[in-house]
C-alpha positions as a Markdown table, in Angstrom:
| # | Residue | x | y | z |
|---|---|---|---|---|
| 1 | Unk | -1.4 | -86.7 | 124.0 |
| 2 | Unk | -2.9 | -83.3 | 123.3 |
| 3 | Unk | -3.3 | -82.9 | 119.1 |
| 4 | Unk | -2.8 | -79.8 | 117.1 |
| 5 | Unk | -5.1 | -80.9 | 114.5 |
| 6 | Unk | -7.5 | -84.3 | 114.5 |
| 7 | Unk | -7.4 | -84.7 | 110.8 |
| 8 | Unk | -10.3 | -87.2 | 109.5 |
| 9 | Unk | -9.0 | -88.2 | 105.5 |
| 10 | Unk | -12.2 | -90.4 | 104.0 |
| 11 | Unk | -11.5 | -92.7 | 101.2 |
| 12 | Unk | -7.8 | -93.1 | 102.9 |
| 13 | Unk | -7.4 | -96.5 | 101.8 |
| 14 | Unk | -7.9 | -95.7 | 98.1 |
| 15 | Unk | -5.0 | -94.8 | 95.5 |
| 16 | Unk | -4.9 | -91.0 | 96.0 |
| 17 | Unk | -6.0 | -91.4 | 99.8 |
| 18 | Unk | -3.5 | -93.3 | 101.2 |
| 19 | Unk | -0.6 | -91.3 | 99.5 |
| 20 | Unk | -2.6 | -88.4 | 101.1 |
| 21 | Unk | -2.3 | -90.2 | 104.4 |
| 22 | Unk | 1.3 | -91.4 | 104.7 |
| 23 | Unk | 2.3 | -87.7 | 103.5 |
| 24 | Unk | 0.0 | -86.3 | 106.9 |
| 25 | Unk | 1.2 | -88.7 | 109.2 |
| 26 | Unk | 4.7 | -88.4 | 108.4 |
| 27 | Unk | 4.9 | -84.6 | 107.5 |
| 28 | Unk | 2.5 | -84.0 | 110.7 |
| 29 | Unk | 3.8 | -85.8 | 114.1 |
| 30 | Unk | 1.4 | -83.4 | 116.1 |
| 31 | Unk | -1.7 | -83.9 | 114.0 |
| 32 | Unk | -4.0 | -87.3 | 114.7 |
| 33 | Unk | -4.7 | -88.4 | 111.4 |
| 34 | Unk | -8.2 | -90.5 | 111.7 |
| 35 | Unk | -8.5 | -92.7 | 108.2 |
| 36 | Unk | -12.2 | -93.3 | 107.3 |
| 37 | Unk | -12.7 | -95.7 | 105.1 |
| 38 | Unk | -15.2 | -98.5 | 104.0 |
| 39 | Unk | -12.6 | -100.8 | 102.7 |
| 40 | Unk | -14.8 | -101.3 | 98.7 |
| 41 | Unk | -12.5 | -103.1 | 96.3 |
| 42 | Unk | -10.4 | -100.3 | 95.9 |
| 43 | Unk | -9.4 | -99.9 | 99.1 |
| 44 | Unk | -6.6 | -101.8 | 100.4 |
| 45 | Unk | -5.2 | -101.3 | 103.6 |
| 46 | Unk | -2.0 | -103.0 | 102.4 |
| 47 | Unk | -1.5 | -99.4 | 100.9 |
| 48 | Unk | -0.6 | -98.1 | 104.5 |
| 49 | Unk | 1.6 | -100.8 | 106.0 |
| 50 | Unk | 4.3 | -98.5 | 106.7 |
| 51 | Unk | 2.2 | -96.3 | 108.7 |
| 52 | Unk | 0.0 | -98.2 | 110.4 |
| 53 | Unk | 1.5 | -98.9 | 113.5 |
| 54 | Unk | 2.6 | -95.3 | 113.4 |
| 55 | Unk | 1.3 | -93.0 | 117.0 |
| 56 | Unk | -0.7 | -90.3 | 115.3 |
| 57 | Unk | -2.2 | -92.4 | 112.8 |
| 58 | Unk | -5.6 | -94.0 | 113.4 |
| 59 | Unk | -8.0 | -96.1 | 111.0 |
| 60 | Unk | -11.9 | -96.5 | 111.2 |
| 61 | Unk | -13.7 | -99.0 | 109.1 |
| 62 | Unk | -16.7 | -96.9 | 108.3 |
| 63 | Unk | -19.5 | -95.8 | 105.3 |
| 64 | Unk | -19.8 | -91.8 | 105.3 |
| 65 | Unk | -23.2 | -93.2 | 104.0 |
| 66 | Unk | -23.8 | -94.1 | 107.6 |
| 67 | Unk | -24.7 | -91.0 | 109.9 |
| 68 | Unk | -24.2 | -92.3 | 112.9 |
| 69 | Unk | -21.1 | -93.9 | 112.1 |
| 70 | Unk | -20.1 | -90.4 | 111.3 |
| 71 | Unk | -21.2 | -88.8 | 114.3 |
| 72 | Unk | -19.7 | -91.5 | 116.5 |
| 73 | Unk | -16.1 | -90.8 | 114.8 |
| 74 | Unk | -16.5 | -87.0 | 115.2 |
| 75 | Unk | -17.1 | -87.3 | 119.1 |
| 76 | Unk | -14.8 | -90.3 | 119.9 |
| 77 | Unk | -12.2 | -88.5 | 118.3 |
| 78 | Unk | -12.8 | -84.6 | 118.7 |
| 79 | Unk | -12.3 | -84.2 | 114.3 |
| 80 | Unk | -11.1 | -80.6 | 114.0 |
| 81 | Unk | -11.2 | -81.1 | 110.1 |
| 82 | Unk | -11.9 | -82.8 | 107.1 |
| 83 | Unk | -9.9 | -84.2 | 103.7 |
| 84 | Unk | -12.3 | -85.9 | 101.6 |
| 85 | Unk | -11.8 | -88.2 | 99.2 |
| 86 | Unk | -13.8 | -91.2 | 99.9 |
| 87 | Unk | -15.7 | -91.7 | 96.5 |
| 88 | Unk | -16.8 | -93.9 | 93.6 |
| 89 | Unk | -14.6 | -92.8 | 90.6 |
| 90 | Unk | -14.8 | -95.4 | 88.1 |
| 91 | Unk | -16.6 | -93.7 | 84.9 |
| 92 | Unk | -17.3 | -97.1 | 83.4 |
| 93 | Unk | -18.9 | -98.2 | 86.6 |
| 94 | Unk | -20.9 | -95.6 | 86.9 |
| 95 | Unk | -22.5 | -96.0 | 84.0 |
| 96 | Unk | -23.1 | -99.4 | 84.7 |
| 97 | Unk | -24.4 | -98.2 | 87.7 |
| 98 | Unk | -25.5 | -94.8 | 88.7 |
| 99 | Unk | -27.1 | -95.3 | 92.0 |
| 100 | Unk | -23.8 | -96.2 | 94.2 |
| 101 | Unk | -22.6 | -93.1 | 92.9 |
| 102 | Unk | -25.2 | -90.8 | 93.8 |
| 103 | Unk | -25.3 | -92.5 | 97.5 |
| 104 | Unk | -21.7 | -92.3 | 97.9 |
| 105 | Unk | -20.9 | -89.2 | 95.8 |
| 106 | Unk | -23.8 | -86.8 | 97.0 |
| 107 | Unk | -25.3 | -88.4 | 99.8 |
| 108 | Unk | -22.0 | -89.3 | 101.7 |
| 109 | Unk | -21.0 | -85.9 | 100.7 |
| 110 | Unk | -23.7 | -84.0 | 102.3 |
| 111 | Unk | -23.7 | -86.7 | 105.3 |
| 112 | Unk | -20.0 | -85.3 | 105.9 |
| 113 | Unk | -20.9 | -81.7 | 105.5 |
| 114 | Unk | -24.2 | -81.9 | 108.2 |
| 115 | Unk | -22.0 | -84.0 | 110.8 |
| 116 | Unk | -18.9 | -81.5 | 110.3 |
| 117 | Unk | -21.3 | -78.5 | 110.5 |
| 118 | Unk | -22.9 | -79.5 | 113.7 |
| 119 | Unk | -20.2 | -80.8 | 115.2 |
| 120 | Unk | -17.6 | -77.6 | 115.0 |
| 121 | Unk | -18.3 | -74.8 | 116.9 |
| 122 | Unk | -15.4 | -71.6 | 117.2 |
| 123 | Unk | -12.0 | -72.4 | 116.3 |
| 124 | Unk | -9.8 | -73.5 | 113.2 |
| 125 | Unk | -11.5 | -75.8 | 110.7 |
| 126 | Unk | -11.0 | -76.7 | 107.3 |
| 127 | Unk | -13.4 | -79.1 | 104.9 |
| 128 | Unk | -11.3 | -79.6 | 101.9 |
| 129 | Unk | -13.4 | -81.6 | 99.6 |
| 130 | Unk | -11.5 | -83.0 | 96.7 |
| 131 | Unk | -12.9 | -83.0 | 93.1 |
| 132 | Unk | -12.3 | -83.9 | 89.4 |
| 133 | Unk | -12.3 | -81.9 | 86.6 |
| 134 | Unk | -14.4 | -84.2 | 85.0 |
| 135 | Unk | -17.2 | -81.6 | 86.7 |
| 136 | Unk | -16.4 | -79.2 | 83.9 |
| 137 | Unk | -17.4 | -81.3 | 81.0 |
| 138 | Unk | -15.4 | -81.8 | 77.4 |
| 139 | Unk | -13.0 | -79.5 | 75.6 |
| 140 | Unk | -12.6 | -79.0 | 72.0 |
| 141 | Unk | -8.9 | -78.8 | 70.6 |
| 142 | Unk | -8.4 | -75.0 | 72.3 |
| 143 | Unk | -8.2 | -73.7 | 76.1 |
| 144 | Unk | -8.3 | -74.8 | 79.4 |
| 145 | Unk | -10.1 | -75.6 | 82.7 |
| 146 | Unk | -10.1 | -72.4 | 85.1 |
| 147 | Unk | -11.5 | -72.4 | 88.7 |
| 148 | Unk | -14.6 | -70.3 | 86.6 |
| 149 | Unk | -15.4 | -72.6 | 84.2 |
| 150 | Unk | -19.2 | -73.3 | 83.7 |
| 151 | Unk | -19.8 | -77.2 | 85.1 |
| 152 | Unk | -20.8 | -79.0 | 82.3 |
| 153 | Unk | -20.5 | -83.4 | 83.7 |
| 154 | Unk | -21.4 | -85.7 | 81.2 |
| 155 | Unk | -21.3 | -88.9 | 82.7 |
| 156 | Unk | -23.2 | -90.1 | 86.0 |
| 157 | Unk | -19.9 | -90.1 | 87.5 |
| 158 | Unk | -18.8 | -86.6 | 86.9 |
| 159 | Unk | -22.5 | -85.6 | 87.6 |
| 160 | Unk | -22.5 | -87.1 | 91.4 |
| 161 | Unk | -18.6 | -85.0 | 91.7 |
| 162 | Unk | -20.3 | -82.3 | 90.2 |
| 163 | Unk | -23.9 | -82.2 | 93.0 |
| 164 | Unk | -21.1 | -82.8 | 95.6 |
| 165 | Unk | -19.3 | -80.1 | 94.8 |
| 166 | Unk | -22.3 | -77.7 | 94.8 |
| 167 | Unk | -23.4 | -79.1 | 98.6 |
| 168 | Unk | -19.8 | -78.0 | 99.9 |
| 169 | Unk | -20.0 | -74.1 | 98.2 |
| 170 | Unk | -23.7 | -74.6 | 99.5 |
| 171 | Unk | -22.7 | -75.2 | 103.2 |
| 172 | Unk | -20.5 | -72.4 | 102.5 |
| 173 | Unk | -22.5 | -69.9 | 101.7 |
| 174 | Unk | -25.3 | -70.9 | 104.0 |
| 175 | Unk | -24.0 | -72.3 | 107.0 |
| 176 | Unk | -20.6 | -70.5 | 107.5 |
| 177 | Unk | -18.5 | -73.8 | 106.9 |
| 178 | Unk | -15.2 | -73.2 | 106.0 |
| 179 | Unk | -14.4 | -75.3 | 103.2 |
| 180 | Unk | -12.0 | -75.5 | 100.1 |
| 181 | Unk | -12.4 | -77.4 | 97.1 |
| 182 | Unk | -9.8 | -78.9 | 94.7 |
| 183 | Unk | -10.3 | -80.3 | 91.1 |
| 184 | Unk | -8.1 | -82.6 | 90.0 |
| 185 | Unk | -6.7 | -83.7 | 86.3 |
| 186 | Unk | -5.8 | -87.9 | 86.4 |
| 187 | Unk | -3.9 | -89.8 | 88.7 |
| 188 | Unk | -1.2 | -91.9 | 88.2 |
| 189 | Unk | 1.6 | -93.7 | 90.4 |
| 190 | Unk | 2.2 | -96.2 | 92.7 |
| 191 | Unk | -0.6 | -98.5 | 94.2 |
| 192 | Unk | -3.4 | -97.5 | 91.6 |
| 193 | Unk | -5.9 | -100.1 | 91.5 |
| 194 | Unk | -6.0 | -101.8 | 87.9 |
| 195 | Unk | -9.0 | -100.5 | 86.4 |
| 196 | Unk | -7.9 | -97.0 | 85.5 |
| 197 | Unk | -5.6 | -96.9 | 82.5 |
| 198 | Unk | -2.2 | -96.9 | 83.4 |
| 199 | Unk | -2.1 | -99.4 | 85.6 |
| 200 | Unk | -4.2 | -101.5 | 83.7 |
| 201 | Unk | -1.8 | -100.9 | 81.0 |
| 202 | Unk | 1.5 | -102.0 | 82.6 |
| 203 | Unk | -0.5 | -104.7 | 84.2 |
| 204 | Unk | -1.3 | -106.1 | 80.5 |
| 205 | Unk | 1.3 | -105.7 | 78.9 |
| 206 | Unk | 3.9 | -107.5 | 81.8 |
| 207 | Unk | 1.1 | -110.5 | 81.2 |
| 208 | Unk | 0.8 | -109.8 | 77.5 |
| 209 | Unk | -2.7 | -109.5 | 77.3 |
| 210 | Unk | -4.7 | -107.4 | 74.9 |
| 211 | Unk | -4.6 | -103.3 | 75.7 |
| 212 | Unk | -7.9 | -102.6 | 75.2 |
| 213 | Unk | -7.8 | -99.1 | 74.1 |
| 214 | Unk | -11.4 | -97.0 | 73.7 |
| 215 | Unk | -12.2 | -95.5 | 70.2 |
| 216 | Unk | -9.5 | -94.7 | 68.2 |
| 217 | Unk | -7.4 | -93.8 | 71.4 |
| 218 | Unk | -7.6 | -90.1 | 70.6 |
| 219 | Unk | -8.9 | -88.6 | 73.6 |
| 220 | Unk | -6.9 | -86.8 | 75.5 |
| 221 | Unk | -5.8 | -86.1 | 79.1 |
| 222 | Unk | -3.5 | -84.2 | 81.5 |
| 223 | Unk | -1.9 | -86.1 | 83.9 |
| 224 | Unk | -0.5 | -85.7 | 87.4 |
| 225 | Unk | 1.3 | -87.8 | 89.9 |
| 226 | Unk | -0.2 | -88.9 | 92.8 |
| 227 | Unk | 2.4 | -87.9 | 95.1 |
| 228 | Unk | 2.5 | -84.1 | 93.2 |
| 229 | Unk | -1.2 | -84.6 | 94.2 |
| 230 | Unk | -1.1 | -85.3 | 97.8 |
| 231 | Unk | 1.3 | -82.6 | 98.5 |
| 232 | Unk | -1.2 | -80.0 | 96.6 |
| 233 | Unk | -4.1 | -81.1 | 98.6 |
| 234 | Unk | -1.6 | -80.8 | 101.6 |
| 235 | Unk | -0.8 | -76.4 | 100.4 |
| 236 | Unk | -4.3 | -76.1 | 99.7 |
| 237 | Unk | -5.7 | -77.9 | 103.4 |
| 238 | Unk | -2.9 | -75.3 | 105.0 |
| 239 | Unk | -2.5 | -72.1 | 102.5 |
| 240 | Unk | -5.6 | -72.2 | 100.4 |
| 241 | Unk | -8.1 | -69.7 | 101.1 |
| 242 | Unk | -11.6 | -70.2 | 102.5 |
| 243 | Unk | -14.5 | -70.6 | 100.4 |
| 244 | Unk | -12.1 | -71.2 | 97.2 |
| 245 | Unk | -11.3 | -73.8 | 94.5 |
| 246 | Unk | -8.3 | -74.2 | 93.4 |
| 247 | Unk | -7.3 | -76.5 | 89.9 |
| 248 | Unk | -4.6 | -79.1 | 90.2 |
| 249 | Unk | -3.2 | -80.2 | 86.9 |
| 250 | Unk | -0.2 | -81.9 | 85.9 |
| 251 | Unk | 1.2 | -79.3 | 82.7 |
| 252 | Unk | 0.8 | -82.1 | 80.5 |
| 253 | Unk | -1.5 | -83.6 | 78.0 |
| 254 | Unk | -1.2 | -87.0 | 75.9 |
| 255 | Unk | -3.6 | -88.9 | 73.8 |
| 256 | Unk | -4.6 | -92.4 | 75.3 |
| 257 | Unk | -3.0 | -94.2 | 71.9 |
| 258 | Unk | -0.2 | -92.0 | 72.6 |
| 259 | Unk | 0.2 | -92.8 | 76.1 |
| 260 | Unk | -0.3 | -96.5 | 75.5 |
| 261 | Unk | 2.5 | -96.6 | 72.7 |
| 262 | Unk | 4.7 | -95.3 | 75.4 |
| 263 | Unk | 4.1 | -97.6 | 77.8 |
| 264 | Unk | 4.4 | -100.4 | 75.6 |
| 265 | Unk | 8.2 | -98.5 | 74.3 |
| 266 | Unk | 9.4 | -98.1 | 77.8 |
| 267 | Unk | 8.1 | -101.5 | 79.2 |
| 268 | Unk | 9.8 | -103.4 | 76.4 |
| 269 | Unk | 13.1 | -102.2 | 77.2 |
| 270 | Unk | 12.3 | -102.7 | 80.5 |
| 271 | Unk | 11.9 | -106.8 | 80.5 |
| 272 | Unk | 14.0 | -107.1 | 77.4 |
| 273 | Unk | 11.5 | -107.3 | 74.4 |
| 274 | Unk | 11.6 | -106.9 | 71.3 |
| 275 | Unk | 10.6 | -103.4 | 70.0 |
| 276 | Unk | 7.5 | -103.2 | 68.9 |
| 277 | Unk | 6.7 | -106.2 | 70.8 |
| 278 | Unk | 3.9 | -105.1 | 73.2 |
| 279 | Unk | 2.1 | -102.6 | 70.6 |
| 280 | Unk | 1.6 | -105.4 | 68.9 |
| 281 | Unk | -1.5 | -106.1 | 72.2 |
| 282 | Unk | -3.7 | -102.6 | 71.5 |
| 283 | Unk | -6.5 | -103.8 | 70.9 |
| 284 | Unk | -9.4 | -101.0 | 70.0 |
| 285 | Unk | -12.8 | -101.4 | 72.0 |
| 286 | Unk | -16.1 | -99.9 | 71.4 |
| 287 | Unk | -15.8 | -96.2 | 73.0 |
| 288 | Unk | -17.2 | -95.6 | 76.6 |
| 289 | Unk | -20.9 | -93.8 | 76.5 |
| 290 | Unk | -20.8 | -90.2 | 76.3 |
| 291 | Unk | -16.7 | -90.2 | 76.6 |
| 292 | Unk | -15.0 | -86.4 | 76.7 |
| 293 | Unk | -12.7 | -85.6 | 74.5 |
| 294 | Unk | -10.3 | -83.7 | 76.0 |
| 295 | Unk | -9.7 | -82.6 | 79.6 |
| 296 | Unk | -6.7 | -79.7 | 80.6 |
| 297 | Unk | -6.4 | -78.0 | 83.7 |
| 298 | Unk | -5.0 | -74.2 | 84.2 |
| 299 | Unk | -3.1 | -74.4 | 87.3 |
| 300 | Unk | -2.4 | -70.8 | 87.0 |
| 301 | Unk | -4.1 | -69.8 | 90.1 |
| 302 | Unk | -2.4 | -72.7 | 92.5 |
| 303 | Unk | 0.7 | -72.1 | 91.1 |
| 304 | Unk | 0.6 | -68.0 | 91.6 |
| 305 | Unk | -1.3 | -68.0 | 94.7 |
| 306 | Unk | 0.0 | -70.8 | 96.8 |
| 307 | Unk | 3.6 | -71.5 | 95.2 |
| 308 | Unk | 2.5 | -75.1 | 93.8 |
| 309 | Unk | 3.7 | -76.8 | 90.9 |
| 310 | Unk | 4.5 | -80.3 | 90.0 |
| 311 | Unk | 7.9 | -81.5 | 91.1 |
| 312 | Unk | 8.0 | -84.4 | 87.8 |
| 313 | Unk | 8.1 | -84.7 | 84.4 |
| 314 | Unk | 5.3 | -87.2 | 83.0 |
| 315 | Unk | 8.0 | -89.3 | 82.0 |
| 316 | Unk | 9.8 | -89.4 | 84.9 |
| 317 | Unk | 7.1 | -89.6 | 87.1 |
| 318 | Unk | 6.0 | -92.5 | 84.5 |
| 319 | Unk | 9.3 | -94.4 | 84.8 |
| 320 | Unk | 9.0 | -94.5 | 88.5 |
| 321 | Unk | 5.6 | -95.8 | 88.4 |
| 322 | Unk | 6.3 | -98.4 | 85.8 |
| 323 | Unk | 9.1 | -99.6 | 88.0 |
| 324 | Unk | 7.0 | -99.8 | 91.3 |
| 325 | Unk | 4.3 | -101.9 | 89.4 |
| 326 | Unk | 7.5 | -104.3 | 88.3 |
| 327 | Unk | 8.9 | -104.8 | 91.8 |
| 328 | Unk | 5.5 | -105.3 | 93.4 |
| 329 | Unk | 4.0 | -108.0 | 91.3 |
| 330 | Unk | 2.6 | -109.2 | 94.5 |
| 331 | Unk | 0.1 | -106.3 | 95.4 |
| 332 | Unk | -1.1 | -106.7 | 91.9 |
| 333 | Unk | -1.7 | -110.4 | 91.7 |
| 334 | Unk | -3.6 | -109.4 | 95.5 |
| 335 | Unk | -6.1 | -106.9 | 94.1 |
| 336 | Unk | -6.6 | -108.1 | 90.8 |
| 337 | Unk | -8.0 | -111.3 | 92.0 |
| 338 | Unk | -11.6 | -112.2 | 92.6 |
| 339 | Unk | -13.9 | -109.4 | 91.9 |
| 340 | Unk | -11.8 | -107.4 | 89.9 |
| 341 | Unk | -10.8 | -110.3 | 87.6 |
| 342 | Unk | -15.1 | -110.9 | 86.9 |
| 343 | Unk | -15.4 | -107.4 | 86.7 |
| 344 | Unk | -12.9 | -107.1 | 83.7 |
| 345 | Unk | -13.9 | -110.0 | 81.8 |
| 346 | Unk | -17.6 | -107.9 | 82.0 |
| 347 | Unk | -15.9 | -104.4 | 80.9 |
| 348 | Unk | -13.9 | -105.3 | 78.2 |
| 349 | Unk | -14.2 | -109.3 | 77.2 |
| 350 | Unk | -16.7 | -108.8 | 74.9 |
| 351 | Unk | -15.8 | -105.3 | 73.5 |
């Protein structure tokens, strides 16, 4: 079959990347959707079972550390463009250890960005690289993130986003490549692997373990569903223009003791608890190194240029992700075994 589009999506086993993936390959019958992706604990191919098997839809266990792995998936599958999201994005981790971050972050990054620019010649191409607004540092109790707002990362994490981010406006500039970036607020929704709050959260307080909450829980985030997400990335891959960044927020912000109360309010109801019952499980940690206050996106320019907004409220876009974590107790006793389960008894056991 002759393909419109041969689509490679990195990181298309993760969380945000295989929501980004089922969306192509459903919404796309004439675009070859290649998945890259090295399969690290947080990728699961278990994500994509209902499009595996699918006739567009292809999956490559690869490193974009690894050039030649790159340039072998570039000619065996003539990719006409890029959506990447393969990264480490753990903040905790990457304090804990910088170095993976850099050589996936950056490195991988510009890996990507070398391969795509040699490989594409005239024609229709798009690089959409997808970011975090963590690049842009902490805000105090006023304003917002805008597409011109000074970088400011304060963790190694947001620092490696942050160096990638510059390599894609530089190949840009230089080089000609046609790229588009996206910055992000948090994700949240189905298939989120149980380090990041929420999940973590529900996770907890089904088991009725301690919610280990950093500080005094008052930092605060905006948040957006990961399926508002995927189809943003989607009108900015297609509609966005060239050599842009666009800001992807979720109109929302909540304080993490805020958030937490929430959860532990709607999942008592949920399995029949007392009220009150959960709350009674936050627990407060010592606070994360350098952690930002307060993040909050301006979508303005998405939502004026390109028609996007999210289709959710937080709490109903909460409810439903609550819900999926209750009927799939299965996935979560999969990926929260093993190297996960060390990994949390080292983050927060002895907090």
């Amino acid at each position: 079959m002759s393909w419109k589009r041969t689509v490679l999506v990195t990181g298309g086993a993760g969380f945000i990347g295989s929501h980004v993936v089922r969306l192509m390959v459903n919404k796309y019958p004439d675009y070859r959707i290649v998945n890259l992706d090295k399969l690290t604990y947080a990728g699961n191919l278990k994500n994509l079972t209902d499009v595996e098997s699918a006739a567009n839809y292809v999956f490559v266990k690869a490193d974009v550390r690894d050039t030649e792995a790159l340039k072998k998936v570039f000619e065996d599958y003539e990719v006409t463009d890029v959506i990447h999201l393969a990264a480490e994005s753990h903040v905790d981790r990457s304090i804990e250890g910088p170095m993976e971050f850099v050589l996936t972050n950056v490195v991988g990054t510009v890996n990507l960005l070398q391969q795509a620019k040699e490989s594409w010649g005239e024609g229709e191409h798009v690089f959409h690289h997808v970011s975090t607004d963590e690049v842009y540092g902490s805000l105090g109790e006023e304003g917002l993130f805008e597409e011109t707002t000074s970088y400011d990362p304060r963790s190694p994490y947001s620092a490696s986003k942050a160096s990638s981010d510059h390599f894609v406006r530089a190949y840009y500039h230089t080089y000609g490549l046609p790229i588009k970036i996206s910055n992000c607020s948090n994700n949240y929704g189905s298939h989120h692997f149980p380090e990041k709050l929420i999940p973590l959260m529900i996770n907890n307080i089904v088991n009725k373990k301690p919610l280990p909450v950093y500080g005094k829980g008052e930092n605060i985030r905006d948040w957006l569903w990961v399926n508002d997400h995927a189809s943003a990335i989607d009108t900015i891959f297609h509609n966005g223009r060239v050599g842009e960044a666009y800001n992807v927020g979720g109109l929302n912000e909540w304080t993490n003791i805020d958030l937490v109360r929430y959860l532990c309010r709607l999942l008592d109801k949920k399995l029949g608890r007392a009220e009150g019952e959960s709350e009674e499980l936050v627990t407060f940690v010592t606070d994360r190194a350098g952690h930002d206050m307060r993040y909050a996106i301006d979508a303005t320019k998405i939502e004026q240029e390109l028609k996007w907004k999210p289709s959710v409220t937080f709490e109903e876009g909460l409810e439903s992700t609550v819900d999926w974590y209750l009927e799939n107790t299965e996935w979560i006793d999969e990926v929260t075994s093993g190297e996960y389960r060390a990994y949390y008894e080292e983050m927060y056991q002895n907090r």
